[in-house]
N, C-alpha and C positions, 0 to 999 in steps of 0.2 A: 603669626607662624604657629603652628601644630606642635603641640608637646609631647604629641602621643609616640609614646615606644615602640617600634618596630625592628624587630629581630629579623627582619628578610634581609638576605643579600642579594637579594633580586637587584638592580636593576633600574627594572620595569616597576611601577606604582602597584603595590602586593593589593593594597583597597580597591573595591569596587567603584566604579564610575560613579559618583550620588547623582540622582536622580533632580534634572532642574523644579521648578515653584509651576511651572506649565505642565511640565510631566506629570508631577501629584496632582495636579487639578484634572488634567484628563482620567488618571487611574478612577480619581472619585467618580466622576462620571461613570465609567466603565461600570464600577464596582454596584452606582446605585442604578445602572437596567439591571445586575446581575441580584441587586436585593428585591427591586418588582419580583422577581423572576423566584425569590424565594420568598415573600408573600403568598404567594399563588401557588406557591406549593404545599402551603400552610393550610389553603383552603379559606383565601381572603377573600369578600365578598367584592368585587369590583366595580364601581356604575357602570362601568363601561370598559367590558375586558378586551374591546378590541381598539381603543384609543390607548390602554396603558400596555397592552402587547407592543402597538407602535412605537411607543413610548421608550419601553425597554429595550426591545432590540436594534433601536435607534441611538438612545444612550449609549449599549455596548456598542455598538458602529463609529459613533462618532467616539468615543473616547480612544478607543483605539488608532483611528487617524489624528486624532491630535497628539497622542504619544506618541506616533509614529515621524510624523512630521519634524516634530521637536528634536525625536533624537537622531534623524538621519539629516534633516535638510538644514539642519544647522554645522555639518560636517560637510568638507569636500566627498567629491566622489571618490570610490576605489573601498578597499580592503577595510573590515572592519572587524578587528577581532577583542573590541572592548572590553576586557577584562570578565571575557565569560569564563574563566574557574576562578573568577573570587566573589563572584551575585550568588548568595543562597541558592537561590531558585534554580539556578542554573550549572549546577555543583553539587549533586546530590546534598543540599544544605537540608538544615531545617525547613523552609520554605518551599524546596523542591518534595523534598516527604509530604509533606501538609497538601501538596498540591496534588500530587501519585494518590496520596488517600482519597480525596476529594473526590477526582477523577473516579478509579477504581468503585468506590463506594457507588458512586451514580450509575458505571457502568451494571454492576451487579444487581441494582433495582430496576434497572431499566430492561433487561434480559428477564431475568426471574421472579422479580417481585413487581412489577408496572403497576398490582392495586396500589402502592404507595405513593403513586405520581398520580395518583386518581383517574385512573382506567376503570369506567363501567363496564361492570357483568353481567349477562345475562340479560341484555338488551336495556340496562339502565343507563342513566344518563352519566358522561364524566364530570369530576369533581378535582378540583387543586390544580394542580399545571397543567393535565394536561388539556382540562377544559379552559384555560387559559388560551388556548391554540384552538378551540373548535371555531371563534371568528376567521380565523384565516383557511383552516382547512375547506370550512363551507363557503370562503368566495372561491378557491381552487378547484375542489372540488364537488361539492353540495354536500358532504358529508361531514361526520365530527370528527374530530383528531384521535388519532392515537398513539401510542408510546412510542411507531417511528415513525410519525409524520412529524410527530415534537425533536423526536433526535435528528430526523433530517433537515428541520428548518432552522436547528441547534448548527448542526455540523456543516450546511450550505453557507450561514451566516460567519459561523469560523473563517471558512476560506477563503471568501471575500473581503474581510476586515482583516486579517491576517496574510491573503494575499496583496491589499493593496500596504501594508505595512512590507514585507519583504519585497515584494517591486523598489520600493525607495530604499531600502539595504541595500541592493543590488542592482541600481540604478544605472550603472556605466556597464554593465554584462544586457546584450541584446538580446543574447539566447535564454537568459534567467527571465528578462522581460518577456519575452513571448511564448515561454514553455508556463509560465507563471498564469497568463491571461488565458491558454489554452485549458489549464486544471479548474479554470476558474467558469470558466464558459461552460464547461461539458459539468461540471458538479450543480451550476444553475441550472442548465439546459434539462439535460438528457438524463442527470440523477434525481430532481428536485421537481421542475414544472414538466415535463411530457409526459410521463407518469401518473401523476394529477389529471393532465388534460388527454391522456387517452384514458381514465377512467369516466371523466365524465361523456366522452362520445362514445364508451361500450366498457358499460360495470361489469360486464360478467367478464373479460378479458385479464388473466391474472397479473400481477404488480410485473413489470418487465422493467428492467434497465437496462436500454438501451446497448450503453458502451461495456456491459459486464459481462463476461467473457467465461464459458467454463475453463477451468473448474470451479472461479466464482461463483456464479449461478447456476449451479449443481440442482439447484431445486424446481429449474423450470423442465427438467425430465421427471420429474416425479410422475406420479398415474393421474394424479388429482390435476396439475397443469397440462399435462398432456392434452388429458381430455378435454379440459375447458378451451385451452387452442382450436384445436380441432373443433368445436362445438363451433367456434364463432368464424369457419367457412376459411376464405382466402387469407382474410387478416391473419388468424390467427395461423395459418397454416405459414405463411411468408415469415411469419415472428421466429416459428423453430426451425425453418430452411437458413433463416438469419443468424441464427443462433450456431448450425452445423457448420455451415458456410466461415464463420468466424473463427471457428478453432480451427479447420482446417485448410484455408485458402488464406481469409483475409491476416490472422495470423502469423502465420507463418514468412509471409512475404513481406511482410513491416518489420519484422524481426529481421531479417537475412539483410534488408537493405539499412536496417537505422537501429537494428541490435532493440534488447527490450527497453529502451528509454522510451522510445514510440509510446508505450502502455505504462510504463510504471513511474513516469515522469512529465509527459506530457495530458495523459488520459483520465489514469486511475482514480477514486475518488481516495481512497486509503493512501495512496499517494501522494495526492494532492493536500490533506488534512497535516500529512508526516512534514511538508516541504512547507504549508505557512506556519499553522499553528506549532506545531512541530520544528520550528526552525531554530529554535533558542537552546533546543536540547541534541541538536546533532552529533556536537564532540563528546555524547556521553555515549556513544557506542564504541564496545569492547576492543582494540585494535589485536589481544591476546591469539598466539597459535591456537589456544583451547577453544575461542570462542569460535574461532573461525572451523574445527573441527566436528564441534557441535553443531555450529548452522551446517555441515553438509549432511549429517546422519540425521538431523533434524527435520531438516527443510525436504528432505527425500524420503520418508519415512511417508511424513502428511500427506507427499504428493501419492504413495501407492495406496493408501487407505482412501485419499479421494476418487483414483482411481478405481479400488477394487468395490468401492461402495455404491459410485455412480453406477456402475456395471451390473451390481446388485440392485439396485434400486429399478432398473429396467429390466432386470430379468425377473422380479419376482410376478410383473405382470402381464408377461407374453405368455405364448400358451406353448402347446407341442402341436399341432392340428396345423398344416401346411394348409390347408382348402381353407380354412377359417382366415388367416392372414399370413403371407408368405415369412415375415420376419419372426421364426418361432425360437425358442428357448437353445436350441442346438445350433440353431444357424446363425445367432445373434453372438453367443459365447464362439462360435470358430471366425467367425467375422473377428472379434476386439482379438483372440489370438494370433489371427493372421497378421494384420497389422502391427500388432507389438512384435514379433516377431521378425516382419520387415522392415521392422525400424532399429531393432537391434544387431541384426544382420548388414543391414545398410550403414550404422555405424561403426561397429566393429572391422567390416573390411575397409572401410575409406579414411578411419578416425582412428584407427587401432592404437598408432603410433602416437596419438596425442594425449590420450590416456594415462600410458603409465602402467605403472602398479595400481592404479584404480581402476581400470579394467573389468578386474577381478570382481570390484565390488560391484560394477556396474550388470556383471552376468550372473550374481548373486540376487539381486533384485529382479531382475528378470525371470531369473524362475520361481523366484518367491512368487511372485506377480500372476506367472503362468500357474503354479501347483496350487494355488488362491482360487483362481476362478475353475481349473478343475473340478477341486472340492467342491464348490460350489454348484457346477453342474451336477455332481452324481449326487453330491446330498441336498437338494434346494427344492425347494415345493415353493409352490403359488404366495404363500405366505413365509415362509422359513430360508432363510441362506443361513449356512455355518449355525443351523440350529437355533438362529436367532433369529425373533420376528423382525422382518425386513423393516418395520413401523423401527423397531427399540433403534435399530445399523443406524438409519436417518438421523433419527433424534439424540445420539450419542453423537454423530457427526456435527450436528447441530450446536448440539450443548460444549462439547470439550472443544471443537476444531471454530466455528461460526462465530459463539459465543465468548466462553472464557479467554481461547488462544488468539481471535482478532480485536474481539471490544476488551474485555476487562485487563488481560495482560497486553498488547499491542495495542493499545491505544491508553488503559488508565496507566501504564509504569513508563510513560512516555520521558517523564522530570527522572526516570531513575534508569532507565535502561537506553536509552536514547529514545527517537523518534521513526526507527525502521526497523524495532525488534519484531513487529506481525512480519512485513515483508522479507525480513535478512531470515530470520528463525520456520515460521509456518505457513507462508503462503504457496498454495499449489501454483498458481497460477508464475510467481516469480521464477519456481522452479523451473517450469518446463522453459518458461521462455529463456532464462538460465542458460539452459542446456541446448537451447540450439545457435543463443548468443556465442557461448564458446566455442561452438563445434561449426556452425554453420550461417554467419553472421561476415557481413563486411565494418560493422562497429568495431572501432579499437580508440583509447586514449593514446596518443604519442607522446614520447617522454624526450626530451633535449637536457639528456645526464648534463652534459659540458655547463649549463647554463646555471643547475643549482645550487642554491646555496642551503640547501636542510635546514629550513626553517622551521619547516614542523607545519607549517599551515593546512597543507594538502591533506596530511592526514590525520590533523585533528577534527579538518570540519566535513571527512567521509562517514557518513553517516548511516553506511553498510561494513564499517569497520574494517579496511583494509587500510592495508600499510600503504599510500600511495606515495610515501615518501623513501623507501625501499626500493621502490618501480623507478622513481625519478634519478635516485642517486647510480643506477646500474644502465641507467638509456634504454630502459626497459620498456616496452608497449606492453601496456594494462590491459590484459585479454580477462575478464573474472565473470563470472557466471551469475554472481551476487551484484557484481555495477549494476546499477540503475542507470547511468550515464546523467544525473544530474548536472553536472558540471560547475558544481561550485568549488573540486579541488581546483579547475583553471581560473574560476572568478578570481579566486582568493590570494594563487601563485605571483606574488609581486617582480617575477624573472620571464614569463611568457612560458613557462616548462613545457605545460603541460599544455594538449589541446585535443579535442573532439574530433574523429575523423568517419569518414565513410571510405573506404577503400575498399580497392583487390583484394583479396582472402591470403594472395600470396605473399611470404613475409610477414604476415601480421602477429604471430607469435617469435619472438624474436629474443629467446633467452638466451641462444649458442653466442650473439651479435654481439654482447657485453664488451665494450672498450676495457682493458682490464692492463694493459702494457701495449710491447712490444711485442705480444705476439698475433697481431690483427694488419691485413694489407689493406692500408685505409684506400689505396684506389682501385682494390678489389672490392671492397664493400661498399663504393660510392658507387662503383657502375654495375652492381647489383642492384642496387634501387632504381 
């Protein structure tokens, strides 16, 4: 029997789960691919750096399935909410900082400083990790590695070994299991190996990912990719029809039918990274009014600077000369105004009422939007928007938005700020899709108020920080702009509350509907539905 003092009046067991004699054996595994792995960064001589590559990312693979194994499949199925605010790691603890630094730190060498991961310059050879990785790069692709072929054979192996760890978490949820195998397929597939293997059938064809979507791949409009598409005939010409086609057709109609879960839960690779490895830090996002006020000036902000950059970024190399090529600098900037313009117009009179007093803000950015790219036609030259060289606009987008605000803060403060701070805070791409979720979307969670009992579960483990247990307690449908449609508040709801639906558009906002007494004609409201 335990001598130890405990002043909780929890309950509930206030200590963390300890960790079984199988589970410490696995960690060590784990932990010794991840010391190969800092050898080789050290700049250790290897006999054979393509046996202990296998070696170590074998090591972290299997260790992690056996820690996985151990702690789920020695539990029945269902609901697991183990004592995650009493595990360091998992609790802004000392362990979770240690691990946010770690992170963090690597993210900012890997952006800014990659000679420290030994990235050759100037046609020399690499050294430390990342020449660790040229065995694999050059059976992939004939070439040597470099600092993200290391981060993406880093980041594909996450998802994998962290995907099949969360499949057995959530091994009685069908929709966890195949939304899970889905991120897992498209991050091997289409982020990892086709890439690779369309370099090797046409090098000069720029790096493409497939399933990336503008605004994400903002930079395959640049001049420098443009041109190289176009250089390489049909291929490359079908890549950016691909690419158009996808914000505006394919888009838009995966959204309307299945809301953005489609993308930011079944597809995404940041997504996918956030839902395995990222899965231990979920109930560390913000459920505050504040925060949630911040993610909307936030997340809308990034998305007009993506917009007003991309925008920028091709006008600085069209021309004026109609006879030279029809898409000129005047025709190109009243094109994106026309369109914005009929998209605000076509909201405002069909959506007006859904709105709000936000409204307001939304016709505020709109002409922020429009008097932005004005400026920019009357004062912009071949090289110059808003006085700045169109090179510096990229490269600040790059550095503060690409950079800092998806790798080192949305991805290294994962242990501190949860696991969906890039997508809930600065993703453009979240935004839009957001926005037509709400407005124009048959996706809704349904809430069965009658059935809850406020447990807390739903909205501790939403990990875009919404009160879903505010939604559940009122019979309220969960219409939010920021849902991912994950679905682990319904995994998790031990009453059936909550559930994922596709429906009519009619009714799906349903705040007026609140059972609240005696003042509601419940066979008026049955035979509305």
């Amino acid at each position: 029997m335990s001598n130890k003092l405990n002043h909780s009046m929890s309950l509930a067991k206030p200590d963390a789960v300890d960790i079984s004699n199988k589970q410490k054996i696995a960690l060590a595994i784990g932990i010794l691919g991840l010391f190969i792995l800092t050898l080789a960064l050290f700049n250790t001589d290897f006999p054979n750096k393509a046996l202990f590559l296998t070696i170590s990312l074998s090591l972290i693979s299997v260790g992690t399935i056996i820690y996985s194994r151990d702690a789920y499949l020695t539990k029945l199925e269902g609901i697991k909410n183990d004592g995650v605010w009493f595990k360091s790691i998992s609790s802004r603890g000392v362990w979770g900082w240690i691990l946010g630094v770690i992170l963090t730190a690597f993210y900012i060498v890997l952006y800014f400083y990659p000679q420290y991961l030994g990235l050759g310059k100037d046609g020399a050879s690499n050294t430390g990790l990342i020449s660790f990785f040229d065995p694999l790069s050059n059976l992939l692709s004939g070439r040597n590695a470099s600092q993200w072929f290391v981060y993406g054979t880093l980041y594909t192996v996450a998802i994998m070994a962290f995907g099949y760890k969360f499949m057995l978490k959530y091994r009685h949820n069908r929709y966890q299991q195949l939304r899970t195998a889905s991120v897992m397929f498209f991050q091997l597939g289409f982020a990892f190996l086709i890439p690779e293997f369309m370099y090797v059938m046409n090098s000069d064809l720029p790096y493409y990912d497939l399933k990336s979507v503008w605004p994400l791949n903002y930079y395959i409009f640049d001049e420098w990719s443009v041109k190289a598409f176009l250089s390489n005939g049909n291929i490359g010409l079908g890549l950016i029809l691909f690419g158009i086609v996808s914000i505006f057709v394919i888009t838009p109609i995966l959204t309307y039918k299945y809301g953005k879960r489609w993308y930011c839960s079944w597809v995404c690779g940041c997504g996918g990274l956030a839902e395995t490895a990222g899965d231990s830090f979920r109930q560390l996002s913000s459920k505050k009014m504040s925060a949630w006020k911040l993610e909307r000036w936030l997340i809308h902000t990034v998305l007009v600077f993506s917009v007003v950059m991309t925008v920028a970024m091709v006008y600085t190399y069209l021309g004026y000369d109609h006879n030279t090529f029809w898409l000129t600098k005047g025709v190109f900037i009243s094109l994106v105004i026309g369109f914005l313009t009929l998209v605000f117009a076509g909201v405002m009179y069909f959506k007006r009422h859904e709105f709000g007093k936000d409204a307001r803000y939304g016709a505020i950015g709109y002409f922020v939007v429009i008097a932005l790219l004005v400026t920019m036609h009357f004062t912009g030259t071949s090289e110059n928007v808003f006085f700045i060289k169109g090179s510096a606009l990229r490269s600040a987008y790059g550095i503060y938005i690409g950079s800092i605000f998806s790798g080192v803060i949305g991805t290294g403060f994962y242990p501190i700020l949860g696991n969906r701070s890039w997508c809930r805070f600065g993703c453009p791409m979240a935004a839009i899709l957001g926005f037509q979720q709400r407005l124009f979307s048959k996706f809704r969670i349904t809430t069965n108020g009658g059935q809850c009992i406020s447990c807390g579960n739903c909205s501790n483990s939403c990990e875009m920080g919404i009160d879903v247990r505010a939604y559940a307690q009122k019979g309220e449908n969960i219409v939010r702009s920021s849902c991912v449609g994950c679905g682990i508040c319904s995994a998790v709801c031990p009453r059936g509350v909550l559930k994922l639906e596709n429906d009519s558009m009619k009714g799906r906002i349903n705040p007026t509907e609140i059972l609240l007494g005696n003042d509601v004609d419940l066979m008026d409201l049955v035979n509305k539905k």
